[in-house]
Residue, then its C-alpha position, 0 to 999 in steps of 0.5 A: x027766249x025771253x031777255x027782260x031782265x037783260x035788257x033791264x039790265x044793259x038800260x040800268x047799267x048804260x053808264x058801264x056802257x057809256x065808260x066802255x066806250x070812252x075807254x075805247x075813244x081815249x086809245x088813239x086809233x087813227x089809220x092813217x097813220x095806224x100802228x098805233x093798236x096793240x094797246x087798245x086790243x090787249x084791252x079787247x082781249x082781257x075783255x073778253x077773256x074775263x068773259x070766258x072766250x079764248x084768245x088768239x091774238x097775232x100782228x097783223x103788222x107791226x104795233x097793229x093786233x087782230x084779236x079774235x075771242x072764241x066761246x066753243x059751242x055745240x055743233x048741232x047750233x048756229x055759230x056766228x061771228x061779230x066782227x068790228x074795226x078797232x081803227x077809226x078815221x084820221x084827223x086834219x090838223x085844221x079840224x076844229x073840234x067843240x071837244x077834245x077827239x080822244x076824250x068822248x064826252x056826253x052832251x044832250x044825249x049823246x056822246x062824242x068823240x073821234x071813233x063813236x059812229x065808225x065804229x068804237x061806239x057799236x063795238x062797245x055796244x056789242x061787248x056789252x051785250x056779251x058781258x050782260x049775257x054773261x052776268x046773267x048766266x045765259x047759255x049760248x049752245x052755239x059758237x060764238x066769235x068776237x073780232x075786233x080787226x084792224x086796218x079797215x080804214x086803210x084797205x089793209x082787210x084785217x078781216x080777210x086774215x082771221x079768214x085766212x086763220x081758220x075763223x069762219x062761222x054759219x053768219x057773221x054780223x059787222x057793228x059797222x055803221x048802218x044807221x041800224x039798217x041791215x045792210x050789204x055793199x058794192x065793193x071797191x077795188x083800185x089798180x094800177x094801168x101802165x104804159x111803157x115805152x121801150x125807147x127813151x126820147x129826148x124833147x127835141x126829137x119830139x117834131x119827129x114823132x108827131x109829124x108825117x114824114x118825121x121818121x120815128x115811130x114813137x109817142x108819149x106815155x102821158x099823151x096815149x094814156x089820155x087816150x086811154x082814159x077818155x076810152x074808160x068813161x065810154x065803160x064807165x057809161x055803158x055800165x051805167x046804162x047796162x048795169x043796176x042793182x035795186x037800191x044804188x041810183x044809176x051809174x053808182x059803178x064808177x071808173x075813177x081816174x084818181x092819179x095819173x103819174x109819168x114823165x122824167x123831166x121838160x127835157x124828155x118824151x114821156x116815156x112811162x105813164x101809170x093811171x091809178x084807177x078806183x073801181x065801184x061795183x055792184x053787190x052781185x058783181x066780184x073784183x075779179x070779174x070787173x076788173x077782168x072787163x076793164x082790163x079786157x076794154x082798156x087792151x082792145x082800145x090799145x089794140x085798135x092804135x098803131x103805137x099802143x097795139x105794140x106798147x100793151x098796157x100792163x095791170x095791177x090790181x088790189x094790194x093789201x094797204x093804202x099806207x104800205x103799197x097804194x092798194x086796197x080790195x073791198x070785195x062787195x056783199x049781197x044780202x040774202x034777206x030770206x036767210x035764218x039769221x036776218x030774219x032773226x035779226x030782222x026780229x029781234x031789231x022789231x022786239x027791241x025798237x018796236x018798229x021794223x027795220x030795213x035791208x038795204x046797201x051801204x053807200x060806202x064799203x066796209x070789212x063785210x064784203x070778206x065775209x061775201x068773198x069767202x061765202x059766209x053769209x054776213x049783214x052790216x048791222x050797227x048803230x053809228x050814221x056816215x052823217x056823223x062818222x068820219x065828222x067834226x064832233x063825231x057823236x052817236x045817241x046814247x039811247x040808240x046805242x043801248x037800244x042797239x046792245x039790247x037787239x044785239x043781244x036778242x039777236x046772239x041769244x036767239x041765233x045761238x039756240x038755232x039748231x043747224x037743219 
C-alpha cells in the first residue's frame, strides 16, 4: 500500500513525535528502584484508547502497570504484537549529566534524555505511527496489539505476563534497541548453587579436618565450593570450543561466578556456602536445557569428592525480579530470517531508508526471548543504540526516529493486509 501521505505526515508532524517522547522521559521511570509506572502507563492507555484499541491494564506489582490496547481484526489476516518497556535504566547519583535526565532536550538533531535509546524514544516512535495510521483513516483488516510492559530492567519479564493473559499474536516486534537491525538474542539465566554442611564447627577444630589422622570427616562450605568453581570454567571452556552460533564471537556463552556468599563469623567452620551464577547462552539453545548441563557437571564434580559426593549440592534457577528475589530468565530468540513477517520488515525497512538492513543477534538481552519462549515468531527491531542507552547524556537522532515511525508504519500496514495461508 502506498503510505506517502502518511509518511508526509509523521515528517511534517515530528514536532508531535518529538513531544511524545519528552512526555514519556519526564515520567520517571528508573528500575531500580521501579514502582514508580502507574502514572506514565495510564498515559499509554488514554493514548491508545483515543486511538480506538481496547485496554486492559493490571499491576504487575505494586504502582507497577502492564498496558496492553487491543484493535480487533479479521481472522483471516496477520495480527501482530508491538511490544515495548516503560521502565528505563537507573541513575548514579555520581553521573554528571550537560542536561537534566527527566527533561529531554533537543540539540543538533537529536534529543536527549534518560530512556531515549532504551526504549521511550522507539515507543514514542511507534505510537505515532499508529496515531497517523489513524488520522489517516488507514484500515488495518488484521489484529493488532500494543504492549507497553514493565520490569525489563530488572528480569521481572513484564513480557511473559501478557503471555500469560491470553495475549498472543502470528509476530510480534519489540522497538528495543537494535540500532535499526533486525535482531534476535542469546539469553541470560541466573541461579544459585549451595553447599551445605549437616554439622557445625568450631575454628578450633579446624587442624582436625584437614589433617591425616585428624579424626573429623568435615570441610568448608566456602573452601569446597572453590572447587566447584574452578571446575565451572573447564565448562565454560569447553563450551567455548564445542558450541558457536554465526554472528556471537567464540566463548560468548559465559559461566559467571558474580557472588559468592558464606560462612557465620572468624570463630566458625564455613558451614554454608551459596554461588550466585549468571549463565549467557546461545539463540538456539533454551535455560532449561543449559542449566540442566550445569547442574549435570557441577554433581559429577561433587561426586567425584569424598566430602561433597555426601554434601550434594542443591540448585536454584531464575526467579521473577533482580529487586524482589535476586533472580532473573532472559530466555533467548532465534530469528527465522525467512519468515513472512521479517521479509516484510526487511522490505519496508528498504522503502523507508532506502539501503538494507540487517538480521542479526543483540549483544544484550531483551523481553524478546518470552516471545521465543512461548513460540511466537518475534524480531527486535527499534531505533535506539546500546552506544548510547544506559549513557550519560543518552540521546537518539531525531531523523532516525522519524524515519524509524515511517517503516514501523509501512510495516504494520503491510503485515496487517497479510491474509493467513
Amino acid at each position: 500500500m502506498d503510505l506517502t501521505k502518511v509518511n508526509q505526515q509523521i515528517e511534517s508532524r515530528q514536532d508531535e513525535l518529538l513531544d511524545l517522547v519528552k512526555n514519556l522521559v519526564a515520567f520517571e521511570t528508573p528500575a531500580p528502584p521501579a514502582r514508580n509506572t502507574r502514572e506514565a502507563q495510564n498515559f499509554v492507555a488514554d493514548f491508545l484508547s483515543s486511538l480506538g484499541f481496547s485496554i486492559d491494564q493490571w499491576a504487575l506489582y505494586d504502582n507497577d502497570d502492564i498496558v496492553v490496547g487491543t484493535k480487533r481484526g479479521n481472522p483471516a489476516y496477520q495480527s501482530l504484537i508491538i511490544n515495548g518497556h516503560m521502565d528505563v535504566a537507573a541513575l548514579n547519583p555520581n553521573e554528571s549529566w550537560t542536561f537534566t535526565p527527566f527533561k529531554a532536550t533537543v540539540r543538533d538533531d537529536r534529543i536527549i534524555g534518560r530512556g531515549v535509546s532504551d526504549m521511550k524514544g522507539g515507543l514514542a516512535a511507534a505510537l505515532f505511527a499508529l496515531k497517523i495510521l489513524h488520522d489517516q483513516n488507514i484500515s488495518l483488516p488484521g489484529k493488532l496489539l500494543f504492549e507497553s510492559v514493565i520490569g525489563e530492567e530488572v528480569g521481572e519479564a513484564g513480557t511473559k505476563s501478557t503471555i500469560e493473559h491470553g495475549y498472543i499474536a502470528d509476530f510480534a516486534l519489540v522497538t528495543d534497541s537494535s540500532d535499526l537491525e533486525i535482531q534476535g538474542q542469546g539469553g541470560v539465566i541466573t541461579g544459585w548453587v549451595t553447599i551445605k554442611s549437616d554439622k557445625t564447627y568450631h575454628d578450633g577444630l579446624r587442624r582436625e579436618m584437614i589433617h591425616a589422622g585428624g579424626g573429623l570427616r568435615a570441610a568448608s562450605a566456602i573452601e569446597k565450593m572453590a572447587k566447584l568453581i574452578i571446575g565451572l570454567q573447564e565448562l565454560e571452556r569447553d563450551w567455548a570450543v564445542t558450541k558457536s552460533y554465526p554472528g556471537f564471537p567464540a566463548g560468548t556463552n559465559t559461566i559467571n561466578p558474580a557472588v559468592i556468599e558464606g560462612g557465620r563469623n572468624a570463630a566458625f567452620i564455613a558451614d554454608e556456602a551459596r554461588l550466585w551464577l549468571t549463565v549467557h547462552f546461545y539463540p538456539n539453545e533454551t535455560y532449561q536445557s543449559v542449566t540442566q548441563e550445569v547442574e549435570s557437571f557441577v554433581t559429577r564434580l561433587a561426586q567425584a569428592d569424598p566430602w561433597l559426593r555426601d554434601h550434594l549440592p542443591t540448585f536454584e534457577w531464575g526467579g521473577h525480579s533482580m529487586i524482589e528475589d535476586r533472580g532473573e530468565i532472559f530466555p533467548a530468540l532465534e530469528v527465522d530470517e525467512k519468515h513472512p513477517a521479517v521479509q516484510t520488515l526487511l522490505n519496508a525497512h528498504l522503502t523507508t531508508f532506502e539501503k538494507k538492513t540487517q538480521v542479526s543477534v543483540s549483544t544484550s538481552v531483551t523481553d524478546g526471548g518470552w516471545f521465543g519462549d512461548a513460540h511466537i515468531p518475534a524480531v527486535i527491531y527499534g531505533p535506539g543504540d546500546l552506544r548510547h542507552a544506559h549513557a550519560v547524556d543518552e540521546s537518539i537522532s531525531v531523523a532516525r526516529l522519524v524515519k524509524y515511525s515511517q517503516a514501523l508504519a509501512q510495516f504494520i500496514v503491510d503485515w496487517a493486509h497479510t491474509k493467513k495461508e
